[in-house]
N, C-alpha and C positions, 0 to 999 in steps of 0.2 A: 648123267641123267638116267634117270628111270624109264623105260616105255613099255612096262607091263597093263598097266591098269591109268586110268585116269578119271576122275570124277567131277564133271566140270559143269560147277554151279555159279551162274551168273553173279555177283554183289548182287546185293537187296540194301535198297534204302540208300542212303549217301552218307558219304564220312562222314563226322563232326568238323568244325573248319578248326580246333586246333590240333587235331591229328599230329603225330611225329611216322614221318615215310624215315624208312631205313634199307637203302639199296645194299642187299648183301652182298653182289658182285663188284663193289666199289675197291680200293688195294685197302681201305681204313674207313669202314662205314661207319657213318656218321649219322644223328638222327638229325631230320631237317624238319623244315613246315611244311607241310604235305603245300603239295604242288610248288614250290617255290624253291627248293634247292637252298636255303637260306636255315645255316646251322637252328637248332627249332630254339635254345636257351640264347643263343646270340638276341635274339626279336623278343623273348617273351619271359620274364622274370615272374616266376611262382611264392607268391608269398603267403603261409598259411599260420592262422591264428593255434596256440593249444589244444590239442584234440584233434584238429583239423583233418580231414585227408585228402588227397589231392590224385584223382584218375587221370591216369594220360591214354589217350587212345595209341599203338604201336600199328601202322601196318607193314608187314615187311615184304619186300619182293626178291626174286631169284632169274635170271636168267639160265646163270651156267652150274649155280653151284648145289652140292647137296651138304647143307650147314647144318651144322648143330651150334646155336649163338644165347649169349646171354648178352645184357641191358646194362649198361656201367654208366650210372650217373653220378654225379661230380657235385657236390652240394657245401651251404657254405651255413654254419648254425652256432651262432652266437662269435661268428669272427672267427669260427676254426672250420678248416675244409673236411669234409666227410666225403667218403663213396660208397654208397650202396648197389647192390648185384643183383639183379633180375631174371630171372630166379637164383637162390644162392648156390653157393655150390655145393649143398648137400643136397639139391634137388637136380630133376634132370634136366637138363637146358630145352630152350624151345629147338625147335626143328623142322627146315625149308627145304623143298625140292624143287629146284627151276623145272620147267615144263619142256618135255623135250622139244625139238625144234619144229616141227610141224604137226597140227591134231591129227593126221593119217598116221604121222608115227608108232601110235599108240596098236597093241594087240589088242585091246579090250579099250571102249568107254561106257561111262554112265553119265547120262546127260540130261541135265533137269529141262524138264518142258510143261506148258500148264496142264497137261494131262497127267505129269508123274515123273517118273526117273526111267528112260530107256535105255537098254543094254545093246552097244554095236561091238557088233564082231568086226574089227577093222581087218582083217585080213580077207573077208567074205565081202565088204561094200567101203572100200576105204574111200570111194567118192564120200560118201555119207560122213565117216569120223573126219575127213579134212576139211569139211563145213563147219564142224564145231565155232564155236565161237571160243578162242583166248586173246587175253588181251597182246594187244598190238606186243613185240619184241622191248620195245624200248621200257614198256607200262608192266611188265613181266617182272 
């Protein structure tokens, strides 16, 4: 884990509900239906006309890991199986930092509030950066 800098901005707004969660600390993650742990193509078959396109929301989380991960879906078009790569591999993969284990952790944060973005020196008032708010360990 990294605990140089942290920049820790609350979500804004709420998922869409068909969202795909992808726990990166999982031994084989998998994408599921957000909140529900249930493989996300097991529940929900995408069928798109000519032309069509088709967005999937992705949110990923990290506890322990620092990933670099690409998107491998499995698809089935005109009776013959396809996989397509997200991003492909001439491009650079996405990339997750789990959040070190405690907000005092951190030497530095930047913490959105409705006034702006303030900068704590965690080593000068780490009561202050261990109030941070991150999501719970489990929601990480």
């Amino acid at each position: 884990m990294r605990t140089g800098t942290l920049f820790a901005i609350p979500p804004q707004g709420e998922a869409e509900n068909g969202a795909m969660e992808v726990n990166l600390d999982a031994a084989i993650p998998v994408a599921t239906a957000a909140g529900s742990g249930t493989p996300y193509f097991a529940a929900k078959r995408v069928t798109l006309a000519r032309g069509e396109v088709w967005v999937g929301a992705v949110l990923s989380r990290a506890t322990r890991c620092e990933c670099a991960w690409r998107l491998r879906l499995k698809l089935r078009y005109r009776g013959n199986q396809h996989e397509v790569v997200v991003p492909p591999a001439d491009r650079a993969p996405f990339r997750m930092t789990g959040f070190a284990g405690e907000p005092g952790d951190y030497a530095v944060q930047y913490v959105w509030n409705p006034d702006g973005i303030a900068r704590l020196d965690c080593a000068v008032d780490r009561k202050a950066c261990a109030a941070t708010d991150l999501p719970p360990a489990g929601r990480r």
